[in-house]
C-alpha positions, 0 to 999 in steps of 0.5 A, spaced: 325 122 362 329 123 356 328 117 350 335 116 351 335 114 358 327 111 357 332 106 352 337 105 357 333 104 364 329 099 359 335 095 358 337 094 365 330 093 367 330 088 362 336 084 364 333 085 372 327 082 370 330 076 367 334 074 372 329 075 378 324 070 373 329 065 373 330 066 380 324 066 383 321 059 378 325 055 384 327 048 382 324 049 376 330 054 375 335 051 378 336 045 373 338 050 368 342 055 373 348 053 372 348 054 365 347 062 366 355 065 363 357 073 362 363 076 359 367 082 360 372 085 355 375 090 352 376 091 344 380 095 339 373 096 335 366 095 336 366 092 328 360 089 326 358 085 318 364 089 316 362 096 319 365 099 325 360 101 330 365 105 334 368 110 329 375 106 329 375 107 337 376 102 343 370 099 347 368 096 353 363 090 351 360 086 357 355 079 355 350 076 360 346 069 358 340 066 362 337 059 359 329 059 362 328 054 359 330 047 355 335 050 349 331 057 351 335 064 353 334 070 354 341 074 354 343 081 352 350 085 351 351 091 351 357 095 348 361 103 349 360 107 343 363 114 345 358 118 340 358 113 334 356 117 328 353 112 325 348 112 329 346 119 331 351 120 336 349 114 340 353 112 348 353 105 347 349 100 343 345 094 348 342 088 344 336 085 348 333 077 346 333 071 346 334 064 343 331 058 342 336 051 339 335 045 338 339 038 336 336 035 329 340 029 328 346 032 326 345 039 326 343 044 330 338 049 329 337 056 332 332 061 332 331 068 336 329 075 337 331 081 338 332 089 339 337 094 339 338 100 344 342 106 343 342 109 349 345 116 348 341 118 341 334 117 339 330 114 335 335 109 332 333 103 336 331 098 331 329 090 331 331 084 327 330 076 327 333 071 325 335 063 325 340 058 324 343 052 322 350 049 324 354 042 323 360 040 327 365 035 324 370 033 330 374 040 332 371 043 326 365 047 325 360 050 319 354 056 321 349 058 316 345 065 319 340 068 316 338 076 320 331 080 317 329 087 319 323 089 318 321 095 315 323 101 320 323 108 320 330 108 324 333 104 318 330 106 313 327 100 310 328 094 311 335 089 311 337 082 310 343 079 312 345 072 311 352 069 312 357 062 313 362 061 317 367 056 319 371 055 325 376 050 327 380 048 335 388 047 333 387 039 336 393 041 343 393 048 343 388 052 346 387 056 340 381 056 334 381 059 327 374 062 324 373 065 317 366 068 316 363 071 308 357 075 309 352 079 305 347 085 306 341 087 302 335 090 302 330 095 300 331 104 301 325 107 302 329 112 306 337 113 303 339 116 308 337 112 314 338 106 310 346 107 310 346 106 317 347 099 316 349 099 307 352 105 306 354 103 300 346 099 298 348 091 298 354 090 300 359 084 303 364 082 308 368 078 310 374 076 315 379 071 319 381 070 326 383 066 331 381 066 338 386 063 344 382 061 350 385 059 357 380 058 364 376 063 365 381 068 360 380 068 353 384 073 347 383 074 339 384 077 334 381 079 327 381 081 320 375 084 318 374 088 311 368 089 307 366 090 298 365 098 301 368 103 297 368 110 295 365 115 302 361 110 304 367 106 306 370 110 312 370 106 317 368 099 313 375 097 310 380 093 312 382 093 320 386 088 324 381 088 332 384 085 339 380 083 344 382 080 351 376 079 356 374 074 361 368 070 363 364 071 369 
């Protein structure tokens, strides 16, 4: 079997595996069953840390969350890439981890693993880790995030990413707004692979949306943009993204 479908058939034998665990822990699994949610939806762009992922392109995105544990989950998404250059001509790009949370007084911490899949190309897959802390005052939220690659071949060193953001729901209306900053740094042992994810070395990025949320249906829009300039910024400057999806 070909790299690319090794890398597809291990994702969706992962997502297999998580759910017929869950399934056959019995009473253990059930008190936590109805936590399990999945999304769908289609998107403008694929853009992540200020880069799009998609080439510019519309994707299909789909999500699915399995809690295991008390304020432990497994999940995966997985979304259309239709041939990004960015990483080496990939389909589609399918995240694979999971997360630990929990309250400590005011605030809630956070912590996960995870692998990145990119069916369609080989030898691009690469691992980071990460943790978190948030705080919510009334409908307003603050998040602290902090994302670490190790040294990878596929990406040519490693890559630390830290962020903050803010979100706050519209008291009567079914609308949020969010706002978020975000810097990329690491080291380049191989410049070339390294501008997968810095094509212009450190970088930051920055953006606001607001998302409108009605049952099971839900709607954004977000600007994006990045401190990219020069050839590294194709695909990085300003973009406006929609999306609309439905929870499952």
């Amino acid at each position: 079997m070909p790299p690319t479908e090794k890398g597809a058939a291990l994702a969706c034998a992962f997502l297999a595996c998580a759910f017929q665990a869950g399934v056959g822990a019995g009473p253990a699994f059930a008190q936590y069953a109805d936590g399990i949610s999945a999304t769908v939806e289609v998107a403008s762009e694929e853009r992540r840390r200020g880069l799009s992922w998609s080439e510019g392109d519309p994707v299909l995105r789909g999500t699915l969350s399995v809690p295991v544990a008390d304020g432990l989950s497994i999940d995966g998404t997985a979304a259309s890439l239709s041939g990004s250059d960015r990483h080496g001509g990939a389909d589609a790009v399918v995240d694979l981890g999971a997360a630990y949370a929990r309250q400590v007084g005011g605030w809630r911490l956070s912590a996960e693993g995870r692998y990145r899949l990119f069916p369609g190309s080989s030898g691009q897959g690469y691992g980071e880790f990460g943790a978190g802390a948030a705080f919510q005052i009334g409908p307003a939220s603050i998040d602290f995030n902090g994302s670490y690659a190790p040294r990878q071949s596929s990406i040519g060193g490693d890559n630390l990413y830290l962020s903050a953001s803010a979100a706050m729901g519209l008291p009567g209306t079914p609308l949020t707004v969010s706002a978020r900053i975000g810097r990329s740094s690491g080291d380049a042992r191989d410049p070339g692979r390294a501008a997968r994810l810095r094509p212009d070395g450190t970088y930051w990025d920055y953006g606001i949306g607001v998302d409108y949320m009605k049952g099971r249906w839900f709607a954004g829009l977000r600007y994006a943009d990045s401190g990219i300039a020069g050839p590294g910024g194709r695909h990085a400057g300003a973009s406006l993204i929609g999306r609309v999806g439905l929870g499952l």
